[in-house]
MIDOSE-1310 file (N, C-alpha, C; in nm, 2 decimals, decimal comma, always signed):
residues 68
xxxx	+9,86/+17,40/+10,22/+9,84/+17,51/+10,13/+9,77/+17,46/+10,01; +9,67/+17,53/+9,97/+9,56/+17,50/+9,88/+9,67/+17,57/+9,75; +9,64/+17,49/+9,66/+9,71/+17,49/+9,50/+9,56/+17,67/+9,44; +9,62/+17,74/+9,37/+9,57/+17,86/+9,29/+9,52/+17,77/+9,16
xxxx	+9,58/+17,68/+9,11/+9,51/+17,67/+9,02/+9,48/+17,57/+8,96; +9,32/+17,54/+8,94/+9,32/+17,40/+8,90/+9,36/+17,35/+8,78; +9,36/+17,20/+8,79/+9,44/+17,13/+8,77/+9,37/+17,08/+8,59; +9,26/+17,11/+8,59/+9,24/+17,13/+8,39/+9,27/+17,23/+8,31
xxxx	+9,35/+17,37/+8,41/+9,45/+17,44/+8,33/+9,55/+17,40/+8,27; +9,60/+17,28/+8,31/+9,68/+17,24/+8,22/+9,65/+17,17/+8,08; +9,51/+17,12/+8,09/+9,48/+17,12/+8,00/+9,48/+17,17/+7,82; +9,63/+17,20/+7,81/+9,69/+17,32/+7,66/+9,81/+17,22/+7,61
xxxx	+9,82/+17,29/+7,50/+9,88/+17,19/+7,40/+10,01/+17,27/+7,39; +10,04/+17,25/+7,51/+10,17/+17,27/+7,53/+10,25/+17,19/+7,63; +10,36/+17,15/+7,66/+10,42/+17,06/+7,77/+10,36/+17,12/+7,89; +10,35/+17,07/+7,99/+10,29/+17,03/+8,12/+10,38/+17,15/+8,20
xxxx	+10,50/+17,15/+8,20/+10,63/+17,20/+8,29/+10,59/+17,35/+8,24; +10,55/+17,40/+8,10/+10,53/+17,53/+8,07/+10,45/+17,56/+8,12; +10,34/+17,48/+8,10/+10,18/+17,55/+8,14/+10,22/+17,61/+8,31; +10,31/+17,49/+8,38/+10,31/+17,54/+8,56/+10,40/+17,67/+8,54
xxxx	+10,50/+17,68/+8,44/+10,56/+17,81/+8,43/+10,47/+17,94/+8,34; +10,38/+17,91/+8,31/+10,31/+18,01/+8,25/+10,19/+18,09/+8,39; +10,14/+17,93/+8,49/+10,10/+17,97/+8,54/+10,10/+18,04/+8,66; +10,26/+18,05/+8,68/+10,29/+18,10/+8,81/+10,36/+18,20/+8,77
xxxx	+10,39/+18,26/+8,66/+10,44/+18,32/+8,60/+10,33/+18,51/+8,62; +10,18/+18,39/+8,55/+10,09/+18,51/+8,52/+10,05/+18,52/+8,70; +10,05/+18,43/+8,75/+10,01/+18,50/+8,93/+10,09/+18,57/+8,97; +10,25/+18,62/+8,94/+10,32/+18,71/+8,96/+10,30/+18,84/+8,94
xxxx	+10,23/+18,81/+8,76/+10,22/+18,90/+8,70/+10,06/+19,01/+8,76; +10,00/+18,93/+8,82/+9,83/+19,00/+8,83/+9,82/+18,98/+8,99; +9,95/+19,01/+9,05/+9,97/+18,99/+9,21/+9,94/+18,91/+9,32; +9,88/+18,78/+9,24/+9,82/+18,74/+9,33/+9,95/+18,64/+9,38
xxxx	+10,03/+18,61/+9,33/+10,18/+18,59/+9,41/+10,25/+18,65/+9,49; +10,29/+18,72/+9,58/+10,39/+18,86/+9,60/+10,52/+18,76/+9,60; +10,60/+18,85/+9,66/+10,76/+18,84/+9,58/+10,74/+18,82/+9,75; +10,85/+18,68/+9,73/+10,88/+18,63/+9,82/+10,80/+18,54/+9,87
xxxx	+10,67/+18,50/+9,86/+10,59/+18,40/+9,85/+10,65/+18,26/+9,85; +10,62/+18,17/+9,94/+10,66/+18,05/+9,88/+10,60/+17,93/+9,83; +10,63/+17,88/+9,76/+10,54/+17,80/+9,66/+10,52/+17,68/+9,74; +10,46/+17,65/+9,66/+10,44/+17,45/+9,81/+10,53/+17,36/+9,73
xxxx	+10,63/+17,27/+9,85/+10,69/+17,20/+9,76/+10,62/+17,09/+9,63; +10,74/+17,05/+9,57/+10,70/+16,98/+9,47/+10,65/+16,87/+9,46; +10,64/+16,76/+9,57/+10,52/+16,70/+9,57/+10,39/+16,73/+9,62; +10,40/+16,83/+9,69/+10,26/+16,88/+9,72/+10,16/+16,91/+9,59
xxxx	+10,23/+17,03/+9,52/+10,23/+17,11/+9,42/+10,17/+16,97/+9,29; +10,26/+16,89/+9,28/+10,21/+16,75/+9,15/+10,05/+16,68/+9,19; +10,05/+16,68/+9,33/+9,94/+16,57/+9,38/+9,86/+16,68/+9,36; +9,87/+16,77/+9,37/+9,73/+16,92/+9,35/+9,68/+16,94/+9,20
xxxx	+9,78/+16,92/+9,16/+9,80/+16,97/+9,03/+9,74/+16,83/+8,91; +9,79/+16,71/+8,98/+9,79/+16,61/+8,91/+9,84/+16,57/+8,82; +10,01/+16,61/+8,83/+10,08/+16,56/+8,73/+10,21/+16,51/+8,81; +10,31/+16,50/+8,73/+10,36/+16,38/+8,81/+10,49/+16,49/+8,89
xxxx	+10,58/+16,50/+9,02/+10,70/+16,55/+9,03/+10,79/+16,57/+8,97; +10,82/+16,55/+8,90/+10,90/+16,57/+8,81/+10,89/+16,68/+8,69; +10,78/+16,68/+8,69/+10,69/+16,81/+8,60/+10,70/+16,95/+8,65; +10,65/+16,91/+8,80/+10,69/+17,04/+8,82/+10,82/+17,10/+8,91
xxxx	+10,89/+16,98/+8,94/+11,04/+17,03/+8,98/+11,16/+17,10/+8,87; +11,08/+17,02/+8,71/+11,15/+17,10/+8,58/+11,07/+17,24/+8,60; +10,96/+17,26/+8,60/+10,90/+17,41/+8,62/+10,96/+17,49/+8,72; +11,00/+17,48/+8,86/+11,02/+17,50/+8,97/+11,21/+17,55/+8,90
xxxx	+11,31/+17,44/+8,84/+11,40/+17,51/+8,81/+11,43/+17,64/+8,65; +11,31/+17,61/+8,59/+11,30/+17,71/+8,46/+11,27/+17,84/+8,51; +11,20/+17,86/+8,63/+11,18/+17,92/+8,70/+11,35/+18,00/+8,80; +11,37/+17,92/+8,81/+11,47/+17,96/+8,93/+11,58/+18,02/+8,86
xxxx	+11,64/+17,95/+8,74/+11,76/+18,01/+8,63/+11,70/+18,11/+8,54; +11,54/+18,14/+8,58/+11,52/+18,23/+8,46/+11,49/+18,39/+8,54; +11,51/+18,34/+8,70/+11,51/+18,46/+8,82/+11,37/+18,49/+8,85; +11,28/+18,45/+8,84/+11,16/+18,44/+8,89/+11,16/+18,39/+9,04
C-alpha cells in the first residue's frame, strides 16, 4: 500500500505524531479515507513517511482514544 502523503508534509513546526494525526485526520475529513479503511501498519507507514515507528504508533493511538 502506497502511503497518501508525502513525506515533506511533515515538514511543520509542529511534533511529527500531530502532523500524521492532522493528516489522516483531514483524509477522513475530504473522503479520501472511508470509514473503515485500513491504514498500513506502523512500520510500513514510518519507512513511507520517513520518520521513525514510534511516531507514528503515538499517532495511530491519539487516534484510536480520540475514536477516529
Amino acid at each position: 500500500m502506497d502511503t497518501i502523503w508525502p513525506p515533506d508534509a511533515l515538514n511543520i513546526a509542529k511534533p511529527k505524531y500531530k502532523a500524521v494525526v492532522a493528516m489522516i485526520r483531514d483524509q477522513i475529513a475530504t473522503g479520501r479515507l472511508a470509514a473503515g479503511e485500513k491504514l498500513p501498519p506502523v512500520r510500513e507507514l514510518a519507512w513511507q513517511l520517513q520518520i521513525t515507528p514510534g511516531t507514528v504508533a503515538r499517532a495511530y493511538t491519539v487516534l484510536t482514544d480520540s475514536g477516529v
